[in-house]
N, C-alpha and C positions, 0 to 999 in steps of 0.2 A: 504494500500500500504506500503512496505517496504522501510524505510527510506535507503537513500545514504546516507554517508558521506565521506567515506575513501574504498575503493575499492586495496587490491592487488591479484593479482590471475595470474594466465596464461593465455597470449592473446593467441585466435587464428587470420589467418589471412589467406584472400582470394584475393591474387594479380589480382581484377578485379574489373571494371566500370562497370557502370550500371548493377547492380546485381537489378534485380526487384522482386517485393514481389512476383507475383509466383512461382520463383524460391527459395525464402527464405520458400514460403508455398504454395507449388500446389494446383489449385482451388479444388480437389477431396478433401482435407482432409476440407472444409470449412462448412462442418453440425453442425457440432456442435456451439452456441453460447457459452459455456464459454472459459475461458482464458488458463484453464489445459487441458493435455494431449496432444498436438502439438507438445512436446518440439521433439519427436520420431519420429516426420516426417518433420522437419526442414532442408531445403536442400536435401529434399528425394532424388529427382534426383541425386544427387552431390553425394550423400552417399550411396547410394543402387546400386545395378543391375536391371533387371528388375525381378529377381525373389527374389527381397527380402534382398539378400546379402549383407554386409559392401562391398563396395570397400576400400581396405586396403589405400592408396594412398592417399587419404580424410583426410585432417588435422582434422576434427571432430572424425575421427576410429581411431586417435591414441593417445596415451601418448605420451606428459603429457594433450594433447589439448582436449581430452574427456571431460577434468572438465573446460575449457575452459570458463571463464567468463568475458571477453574482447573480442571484434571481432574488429581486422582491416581492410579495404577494401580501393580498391580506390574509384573514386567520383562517386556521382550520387546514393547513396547509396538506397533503397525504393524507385527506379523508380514505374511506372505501377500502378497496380490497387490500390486502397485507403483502400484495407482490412488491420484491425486493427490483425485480427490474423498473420499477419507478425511478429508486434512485440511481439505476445501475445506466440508465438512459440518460437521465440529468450529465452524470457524470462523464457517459459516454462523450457525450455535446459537448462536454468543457464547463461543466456547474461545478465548484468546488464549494458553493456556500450557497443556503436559502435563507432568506430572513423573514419572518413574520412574526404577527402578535403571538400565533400560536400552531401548533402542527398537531395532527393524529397522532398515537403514540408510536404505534410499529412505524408508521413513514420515519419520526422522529427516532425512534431506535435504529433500522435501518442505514442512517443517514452515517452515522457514526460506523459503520460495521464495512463501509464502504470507503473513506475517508470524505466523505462531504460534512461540513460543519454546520448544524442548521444553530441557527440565531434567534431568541425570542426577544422581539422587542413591543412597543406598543403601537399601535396602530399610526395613529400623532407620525409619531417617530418614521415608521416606517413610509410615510405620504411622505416625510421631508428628505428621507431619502429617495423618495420616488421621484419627486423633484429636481434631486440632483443628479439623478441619473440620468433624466431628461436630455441633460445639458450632451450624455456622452461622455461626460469627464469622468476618470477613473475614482472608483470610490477604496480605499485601504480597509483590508479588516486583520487587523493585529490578532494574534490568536496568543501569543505569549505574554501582550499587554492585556487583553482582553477588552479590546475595544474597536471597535469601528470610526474610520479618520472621515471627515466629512469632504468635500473638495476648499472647503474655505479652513481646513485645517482644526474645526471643533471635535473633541472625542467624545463619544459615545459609549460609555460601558456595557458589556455582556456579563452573562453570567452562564458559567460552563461546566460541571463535572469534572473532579478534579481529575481522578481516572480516567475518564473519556480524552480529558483536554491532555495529558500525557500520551494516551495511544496516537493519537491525530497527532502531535509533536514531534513523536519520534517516529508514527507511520506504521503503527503496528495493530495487524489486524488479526482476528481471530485464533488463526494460524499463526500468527505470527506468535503470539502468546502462548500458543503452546507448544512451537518450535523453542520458548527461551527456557524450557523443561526437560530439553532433548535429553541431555545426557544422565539425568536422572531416571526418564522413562525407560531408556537403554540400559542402564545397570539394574532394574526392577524387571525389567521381561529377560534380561541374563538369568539372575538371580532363581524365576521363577521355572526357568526351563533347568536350572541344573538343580531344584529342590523338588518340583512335581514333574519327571520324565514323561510321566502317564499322561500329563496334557497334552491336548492338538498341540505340534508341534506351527504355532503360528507367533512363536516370538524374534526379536530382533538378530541378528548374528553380531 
């Protein structure tokens, strides 16, 4: 997983609630198991016609917000279904951060499980960052200060899981976590094949 720490780029933003993960990833694109290639049908509905077409209008079809690596919304962000390719699409696109008053929980757990950093702030808040997104100007989100930089340089505090805000620092995901066990698990599955022979022989060499 790709480590956060200092984040500036161009937000895009979608002035609406309850955005649910099918609409961030309609059920048809969900065959495939891994993480890549979604990023292209991300808000399909939102972004296409039905035959294909950018809808020009679409904050995602336009400069500067094509490279868009901040997404702001209002609340309720990862309502619906618990599919993980919600965020896995976001991320595909180039989303490393969502910000809203509020998120569904599994969207919100997700997001961290993936290295995306979602952000709770207040709505207020979140309109005056809409604002300055507006402009195109890049917006900063500090993950080690824990604050988001405005374009006229005012900071905005987050609040983050001290755990969480350590795996996203150092980029460590799931796996990753229990790759930092390795060598204990390997002297435990030794240990266990040369104390119970009689077990499936399914431990480490």
């Amino acid at each position: 997983m790709e480590k956060f720490t200092v984040l500036s780029a161009v937000a895009a933003f979608i002035k609406e609630a309850n955005i649910d993960t099918d609409k961030i990833i309609p059920a048809r694109f969900l065959k495939t198991t891994t993480c890549t290639g979604l990023g292209k049908h991300v808000f399909d509905v939102m972004r296409y016609t039905v035959d294909g077409h950018e809808k020009p209008d679409f904050i995602l079809n336009r400069e500067p917000w094509r490279k868009a690596r901040i997404l702001i919304t209002y609340e309720n962000l990862g309502c619906g279904s618990s599919r993980e390719h919600a965020v896995w699409a976001l991320l595909d696109f180039g989303i490393r951060c969502v910000i809203a008053p509020s998120f569904a929980d599994i969207f919100f757990n997700n997001c961290f499980k993936s290295g995306v950093l979602p952000i709770a702030l207040s709505r207020d808040i979140c309109e005056t960052l809409m604002r300055d997104a507006e402009s195109g100007t890049a917006l900063t989100v500090d993950l080690v200060k824990q604050v988001v930089i405005r374009p006229n340089g005012e900071e905005i505090s987050f609040d983050v899981d001290a755990f969480r805000r350590h795996l996203l620092l150092d980029g460590i995901d799931d796996i990753g976590q229990t790759l930092q066990y390795e060598s204990k698990i390997i002297d435990y599955e030794n240990r266990q094949r040369q104390e119970k022979p009689w077990m499936p022989s399914i431990y480490i060499n």
